[in-house]
C-alpha positions as CSV (number, residue, x, y, z in Angstrom):
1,X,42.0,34.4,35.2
2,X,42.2,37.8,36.4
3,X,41.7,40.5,33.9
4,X,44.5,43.2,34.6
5,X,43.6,46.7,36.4
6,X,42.0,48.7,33.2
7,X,41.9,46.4,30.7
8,X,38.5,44.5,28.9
9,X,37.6,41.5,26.9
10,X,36.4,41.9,23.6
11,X,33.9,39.9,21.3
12,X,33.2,40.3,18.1
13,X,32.0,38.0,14.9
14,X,30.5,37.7,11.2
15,X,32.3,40.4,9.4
16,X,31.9,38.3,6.4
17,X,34.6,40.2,4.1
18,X,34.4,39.1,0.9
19,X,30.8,40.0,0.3
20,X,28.5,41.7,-1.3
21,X,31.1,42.7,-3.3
22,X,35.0,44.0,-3.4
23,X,34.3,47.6,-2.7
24,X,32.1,47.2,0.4
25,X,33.5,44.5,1.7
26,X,36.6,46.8,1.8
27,X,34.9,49.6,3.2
28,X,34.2,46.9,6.1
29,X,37.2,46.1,6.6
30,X,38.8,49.4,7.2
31,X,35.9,49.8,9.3
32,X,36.9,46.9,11.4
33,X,40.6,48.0,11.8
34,X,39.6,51.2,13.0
35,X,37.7,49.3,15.8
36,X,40.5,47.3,16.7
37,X,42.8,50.1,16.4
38,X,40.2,52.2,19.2
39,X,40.1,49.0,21.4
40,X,44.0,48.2,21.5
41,X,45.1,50.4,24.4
42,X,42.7,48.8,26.8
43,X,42.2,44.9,25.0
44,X,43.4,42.1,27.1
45,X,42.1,39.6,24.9
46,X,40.0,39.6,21.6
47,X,37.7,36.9,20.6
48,X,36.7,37.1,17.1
49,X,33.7,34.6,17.0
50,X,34.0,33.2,13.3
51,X,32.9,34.1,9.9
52,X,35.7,36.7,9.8
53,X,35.5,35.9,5.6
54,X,32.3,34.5,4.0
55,X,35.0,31.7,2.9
56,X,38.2,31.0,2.9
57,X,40.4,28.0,1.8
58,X,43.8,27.4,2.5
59,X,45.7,25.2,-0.4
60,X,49.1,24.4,0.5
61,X,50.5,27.0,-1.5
62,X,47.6,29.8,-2.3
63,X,45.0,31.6,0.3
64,X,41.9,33.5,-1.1
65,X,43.4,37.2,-2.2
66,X,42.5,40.5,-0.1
67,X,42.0,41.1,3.7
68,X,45.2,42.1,4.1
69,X,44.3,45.1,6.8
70,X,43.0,43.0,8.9
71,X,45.4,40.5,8.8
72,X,48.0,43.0,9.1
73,X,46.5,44.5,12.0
74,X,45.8,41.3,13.8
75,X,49.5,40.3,13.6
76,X,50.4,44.0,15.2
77,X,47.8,43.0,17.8
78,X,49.5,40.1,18.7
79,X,52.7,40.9,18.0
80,X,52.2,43.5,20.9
81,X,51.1,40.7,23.2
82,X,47.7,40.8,22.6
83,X,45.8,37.5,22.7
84,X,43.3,37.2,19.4
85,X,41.3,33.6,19.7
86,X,39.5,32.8,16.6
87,X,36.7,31.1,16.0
88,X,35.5,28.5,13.1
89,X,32.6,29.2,11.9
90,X,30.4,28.0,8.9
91,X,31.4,30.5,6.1
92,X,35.7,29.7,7.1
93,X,35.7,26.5,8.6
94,X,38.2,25.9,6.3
95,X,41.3,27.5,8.0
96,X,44.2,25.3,8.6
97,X,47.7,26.4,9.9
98,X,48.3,29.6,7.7
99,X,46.2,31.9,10.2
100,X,47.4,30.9,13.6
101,X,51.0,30.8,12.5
102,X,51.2,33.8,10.8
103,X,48.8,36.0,12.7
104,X,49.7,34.7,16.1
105,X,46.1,33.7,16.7
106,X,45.2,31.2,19.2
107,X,42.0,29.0,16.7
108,X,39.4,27.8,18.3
109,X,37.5,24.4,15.9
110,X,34.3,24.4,18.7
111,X,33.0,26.0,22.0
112,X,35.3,26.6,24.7
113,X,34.6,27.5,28.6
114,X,36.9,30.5,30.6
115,X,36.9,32.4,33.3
116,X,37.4,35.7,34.1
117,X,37.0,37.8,37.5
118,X,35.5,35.1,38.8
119,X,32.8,35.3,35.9
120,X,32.2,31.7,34.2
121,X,31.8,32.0,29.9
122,X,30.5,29.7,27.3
123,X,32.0,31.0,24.0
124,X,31.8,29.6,20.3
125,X,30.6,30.6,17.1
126,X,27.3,28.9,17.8
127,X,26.3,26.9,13.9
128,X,24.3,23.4,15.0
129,X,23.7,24.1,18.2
130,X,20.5,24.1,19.8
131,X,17.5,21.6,18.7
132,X,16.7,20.8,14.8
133,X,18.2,22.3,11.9
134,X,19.3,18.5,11.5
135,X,20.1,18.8,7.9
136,X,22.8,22.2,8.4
137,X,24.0,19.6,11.3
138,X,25.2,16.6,8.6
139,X,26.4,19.0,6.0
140,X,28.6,20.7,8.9
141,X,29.7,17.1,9.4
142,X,30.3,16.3,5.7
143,X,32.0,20.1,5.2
144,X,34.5,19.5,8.3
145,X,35.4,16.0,7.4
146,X,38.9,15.6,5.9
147,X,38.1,13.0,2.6
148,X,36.0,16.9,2.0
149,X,38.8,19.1,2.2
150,X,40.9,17.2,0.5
151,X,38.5,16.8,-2.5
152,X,38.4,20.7,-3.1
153,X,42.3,20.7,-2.2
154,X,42.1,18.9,-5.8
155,X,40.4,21.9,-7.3
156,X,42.7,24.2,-9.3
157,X,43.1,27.8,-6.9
158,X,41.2,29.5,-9.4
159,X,38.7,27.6,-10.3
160,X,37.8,26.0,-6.6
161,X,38.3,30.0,-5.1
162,X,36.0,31.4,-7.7
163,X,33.4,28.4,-7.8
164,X,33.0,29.5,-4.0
165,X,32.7,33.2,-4.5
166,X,30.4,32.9,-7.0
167,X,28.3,31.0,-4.2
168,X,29.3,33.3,-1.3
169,X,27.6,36.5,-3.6
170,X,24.7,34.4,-3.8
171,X,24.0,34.0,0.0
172,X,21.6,35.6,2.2
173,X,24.4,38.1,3.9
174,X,24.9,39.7,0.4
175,X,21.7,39.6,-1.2
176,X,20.6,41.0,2.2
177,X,18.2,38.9,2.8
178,X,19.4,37.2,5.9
179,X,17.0,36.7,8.8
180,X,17.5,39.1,11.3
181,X,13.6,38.7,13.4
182,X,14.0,37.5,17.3
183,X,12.0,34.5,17.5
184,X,11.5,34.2,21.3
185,X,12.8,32.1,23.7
186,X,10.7,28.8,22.9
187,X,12.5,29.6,18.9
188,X,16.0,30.2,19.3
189,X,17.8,27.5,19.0
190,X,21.1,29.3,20.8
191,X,18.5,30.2,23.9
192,X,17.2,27.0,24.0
193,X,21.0,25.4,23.6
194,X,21.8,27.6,26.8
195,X,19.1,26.2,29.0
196,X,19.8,23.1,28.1
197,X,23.2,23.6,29.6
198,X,22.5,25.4,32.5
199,X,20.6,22.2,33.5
200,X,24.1,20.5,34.4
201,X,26.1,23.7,34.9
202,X,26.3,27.2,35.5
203,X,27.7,29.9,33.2
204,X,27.4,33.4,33.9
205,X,27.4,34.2,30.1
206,X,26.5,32.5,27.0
207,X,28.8,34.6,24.1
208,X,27.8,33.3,20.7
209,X,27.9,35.4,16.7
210,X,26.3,33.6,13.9
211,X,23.0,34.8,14.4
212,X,23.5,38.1,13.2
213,X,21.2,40.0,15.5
214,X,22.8,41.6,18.2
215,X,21.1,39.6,21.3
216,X,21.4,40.2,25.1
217,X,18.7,38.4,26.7
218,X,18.8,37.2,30.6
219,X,18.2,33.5,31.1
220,X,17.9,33.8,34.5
221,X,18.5,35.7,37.7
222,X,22.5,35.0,37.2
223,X,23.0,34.3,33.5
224,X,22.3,35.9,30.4
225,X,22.8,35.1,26.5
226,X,24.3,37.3,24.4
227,X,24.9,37.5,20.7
228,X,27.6,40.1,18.8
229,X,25.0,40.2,16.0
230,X,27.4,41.3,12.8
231,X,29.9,43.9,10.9
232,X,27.1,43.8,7.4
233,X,24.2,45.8,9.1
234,X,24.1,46.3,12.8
235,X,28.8,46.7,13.6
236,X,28.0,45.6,17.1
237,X,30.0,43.6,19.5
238,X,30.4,42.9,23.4
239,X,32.8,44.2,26.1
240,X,33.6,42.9,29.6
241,X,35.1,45.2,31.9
242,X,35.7,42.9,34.7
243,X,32.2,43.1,36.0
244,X,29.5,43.6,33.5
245,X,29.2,42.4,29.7
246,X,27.6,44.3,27.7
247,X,26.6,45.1,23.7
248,X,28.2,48.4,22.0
249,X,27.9,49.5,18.3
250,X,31.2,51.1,16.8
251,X,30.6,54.4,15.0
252,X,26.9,54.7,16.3
């Protein structure tokens, strides 16, 4: 695909709205629309890499409450021909139907490949990939299957909404105690996932969130890794112009 004259690809992931609590997590938020509101004139496309909420469950007739700027302003986005692909990813793998057909969003359940400008991309959310963490890899496996969604379907809204959030407040992201040291290439698992592909193929960037620490490491002479890192600390994400991608923080 060729990227029109003046316009950029965008990457962004792990807002986690809904955490530490309602008043900074809105504060996000608005944060986040202003971003996408600077980036509009000049977005072709918009990838928004997963963990958007730090959960999210969609009974048939009830969605988590809140997060309605952003939703709002992804629907305008779209709306204006603007294509949004969203991501699964750990926190909101639970997003059926209700976000792609009323925010216009293209969803995205695992990694896709695309390429721009002649530029090759390998782009997901990046949970399980990579060597070990065998026991996250089963529970992913147990949380995606459908027997589990439709056991916490059973749950009443509020109890099976507010079981979760209770949870959620209790993670890493909001007790601010998530892990945000580089470990090397020989310890990430997302650098060692990447060489491990470019042993049968060549991509010319690796675009992954989840890790939380904004990453842009070069594999090799022609391909390079690169991580959004999040919207809780660090409000960093990547732009391709056409040529060159690269990490930027909003509202340095």
């Amino acid at each position: 695909m060729t990227i029109p004259s003046g316009k950029k690809i965008f990457f962004s992931s792990d807002f986690h709205l809904g955490v530490p609590n309602d008043e900074e997590s809105l504060k996000r938020e608005k944060k986040i629309v202003r971003w996408l509101d600077s980036i509009a004139h000049e977005a072709h496309e918009i990838y928004l890499l997963g963990d958007v909420f730090d959960f999210w469950f969609e009974y048939k007739q009830a969605i988590p409450k809140g997060f309605v700027r952003l939703q709002g302003k992804i629907a305008q986005l779209t709306d204006s021909g603007i294509k949004i692909h969203w991501f699964y990813g750990n926190h909101d793998m639970w997003i059926f139907d209700y976000i792609p057909k009323e925010l216009g969003v293209e969803l995205h359940k695992s990694e896709i490949t695309k390429v721009y400008n002649g530029k090759s991309f390998f782009i997901g959310h990046g949970d399980g990939l990579g060597p070990g963490d065998k026991g996250y890899k089963l529970i992913k496996r147990i949380f995606r299957s459908k027997f589990c969604q439709w056991c916490f379907a059973r749950l009443h809204p509020n109890f099976g909404i507010g079981l979760a959030n209770y949870f959620s407040r209790k993670s890493r992201i909001s007790t601010g105690t998530a892990d945000d040291t580089f470990y090397g290439k020989e310890k990430e698992m997302l650098i060692q996932f990447c060489y491990s592909q470019l042993e049968t193929q060549h991509f010319d960037y690796f675009v992954f969130g989840h890790r939380h620490l904004p990453i842009d490491f070069e594999l090799n002479d022609t391909s390079k890794y690169l991580n959004t890192g999040d919207w809780v600390k660090y409000f960093s994400y990547a732009e391709f112009n056409g040529e060159d991608l690269e990490l930027k923080i909003f509202e340095n």
